[in-house]
C-alpha positions, 0 to 999 in steps of 0.5 A: 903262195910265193908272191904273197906277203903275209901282215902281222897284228895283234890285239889286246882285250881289256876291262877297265875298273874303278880302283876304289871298289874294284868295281866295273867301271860304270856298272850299275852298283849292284847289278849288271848292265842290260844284255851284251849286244849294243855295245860292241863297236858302239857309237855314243855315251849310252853305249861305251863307257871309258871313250877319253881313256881309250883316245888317250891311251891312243895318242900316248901309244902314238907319241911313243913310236907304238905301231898301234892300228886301231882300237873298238869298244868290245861287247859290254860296257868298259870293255875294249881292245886295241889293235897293234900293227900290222906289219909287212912280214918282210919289214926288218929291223936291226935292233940291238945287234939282233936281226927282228922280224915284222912279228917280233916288232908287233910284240915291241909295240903290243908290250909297250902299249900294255905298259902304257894303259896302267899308267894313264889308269893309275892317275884318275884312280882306275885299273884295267883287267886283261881277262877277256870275258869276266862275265860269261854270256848267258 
């Protein structure tokens, strides 16, 4: 296991929301979507919701130097997660007179990228929840 390189990468899980009626984004108003299934890493308007959000939280991570990796619809409608790294675990960098490791520079990019999305939400009157599962599988 010597010779081997261990690669470091973390994702975040989100839910976006409308702010005005703290409401999921695109839900049917009273009531829930159809069953949990199709959405997951899902193509086409029918099946994800927030794609322009995501694309350009994306871009916006990317011209801020965030090693972002990729992100993918989740398993209902509005939700998402990206992708931060990888990293080689021996890449290192001298940052503020600390040595870092790979995995420290993973956190850097994940905390950037999540001060990213509220700003982006903020301007077209949405917010974004971090709880991974709001509504639990039946």
């Amino acid at each position: 296991a010597a010779d081997l390189v261990p690669w470091f990468g973390i994702e975040q899980e989100y839910t976006l929301f409308d702010s005005h009626n703290q409401q999921v984004y695109c839900w049917p108003q009273h009531g829930f979507p159809g069953p949990q299934g199709p959405y997951y890493c899902g193509v086409g308007a029918d099946k994800v919701k927030g794609r322009k959000i995501v694309e350009a939280h994306y871009r916006a991570c990317l011209y801020a130097g965030v090693m972002i990796g990729g992100s993918n619809a989740e398993v209902m409608p509005s939700q998402w997660e990206y992708q931060v790294g990888p990293c080689l675990g021996i890449d290192m960098e001298i940052t503020c007179g600390y040595l870092d490791t790979s995995y420290n520079v993973v956190l850097k990019s994940l905390t950037c990228a999540s001060a990213l999305i509220p700003s982006l939400l903020r301007e077209i009157g949405m917010v974004q929840d971090v709880i991974p599962t709001l509504v639990p599988k039946q």
